[in-house]
C-alpha positions in Angstrom: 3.5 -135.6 67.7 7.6 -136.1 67.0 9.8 -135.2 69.6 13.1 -133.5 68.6 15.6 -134.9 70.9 17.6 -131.6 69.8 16.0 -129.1 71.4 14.8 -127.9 74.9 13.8 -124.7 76.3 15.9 -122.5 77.1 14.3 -121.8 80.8 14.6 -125.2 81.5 17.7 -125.2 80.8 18.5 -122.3 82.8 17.1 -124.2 85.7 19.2 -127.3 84.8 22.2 -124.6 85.2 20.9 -123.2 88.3 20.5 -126.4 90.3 23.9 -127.9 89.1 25.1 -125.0 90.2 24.1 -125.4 93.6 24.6 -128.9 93.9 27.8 -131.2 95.1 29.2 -132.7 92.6 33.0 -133.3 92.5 34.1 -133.8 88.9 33.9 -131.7 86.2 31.3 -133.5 84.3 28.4 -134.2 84.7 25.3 -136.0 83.1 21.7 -135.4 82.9 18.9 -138.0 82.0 15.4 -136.1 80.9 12.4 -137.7 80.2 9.5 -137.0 79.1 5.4 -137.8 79.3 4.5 -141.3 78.5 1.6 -140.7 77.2 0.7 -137.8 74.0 -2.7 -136.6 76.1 -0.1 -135.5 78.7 1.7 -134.0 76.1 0.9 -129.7 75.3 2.1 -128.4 72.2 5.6 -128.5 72.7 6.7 -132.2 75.5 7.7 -130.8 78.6 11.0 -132.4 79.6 11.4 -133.1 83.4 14.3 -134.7 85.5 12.3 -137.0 87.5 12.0 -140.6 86.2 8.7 -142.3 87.2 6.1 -144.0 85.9 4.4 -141.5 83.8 7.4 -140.3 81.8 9.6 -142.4 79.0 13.3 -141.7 78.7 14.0 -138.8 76.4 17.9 -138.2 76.2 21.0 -137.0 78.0 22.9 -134.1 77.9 26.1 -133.5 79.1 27.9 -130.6 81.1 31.5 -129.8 81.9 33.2 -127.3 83.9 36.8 -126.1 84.0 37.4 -126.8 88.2 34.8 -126.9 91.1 34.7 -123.3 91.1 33.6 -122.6 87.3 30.0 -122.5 85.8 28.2 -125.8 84.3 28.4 -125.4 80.6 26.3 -127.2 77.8 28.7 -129.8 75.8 25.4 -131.3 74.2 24.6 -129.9 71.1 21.0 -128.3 71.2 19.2 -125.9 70.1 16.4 -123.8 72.1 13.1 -123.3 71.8 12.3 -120.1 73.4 
């Protein structure tokens, strides 16, 4: 199975959203690593990307988000499209 490293779902990356959202961070950009399973049996029909790095999942790609001040939304930069 290919991976396109274009695409996630779009509840994932509502959670992404969510959490940066809620998280400290002081500039207005802000990068995100996502990985995916190592191996193709852990794989379902379309890979489920994850934010945790360990050692059952393989570097998939970043994404990037930028806001206008610490009081504005996260917003995609990355260009991707969505799966659901």
């Amino acid at each position: 199975m290919t991976i396109d490293m274009n695409s996630i779902s779009q509840s994932f990356y509502e959670e992404l959203v969510q959490r940066l959202n809620q998280m400290t961070i002081r500039s207005n950009r802000h990068k995100v690593s996502l990985y995916t399973p190592l191996n193709a049996d852990q794989q379902t029909e379309s890979p489920k990307l994850t934010e945790e790095n360990s050692e059952h999942t393989v570097f998939a790609f970043n994404i990037m988000f930028e806001r206008n001040n610490t009081e504005s939304e996260w917003r995609l930069v990355t260009p991707l499209k969505f799966t659901d």
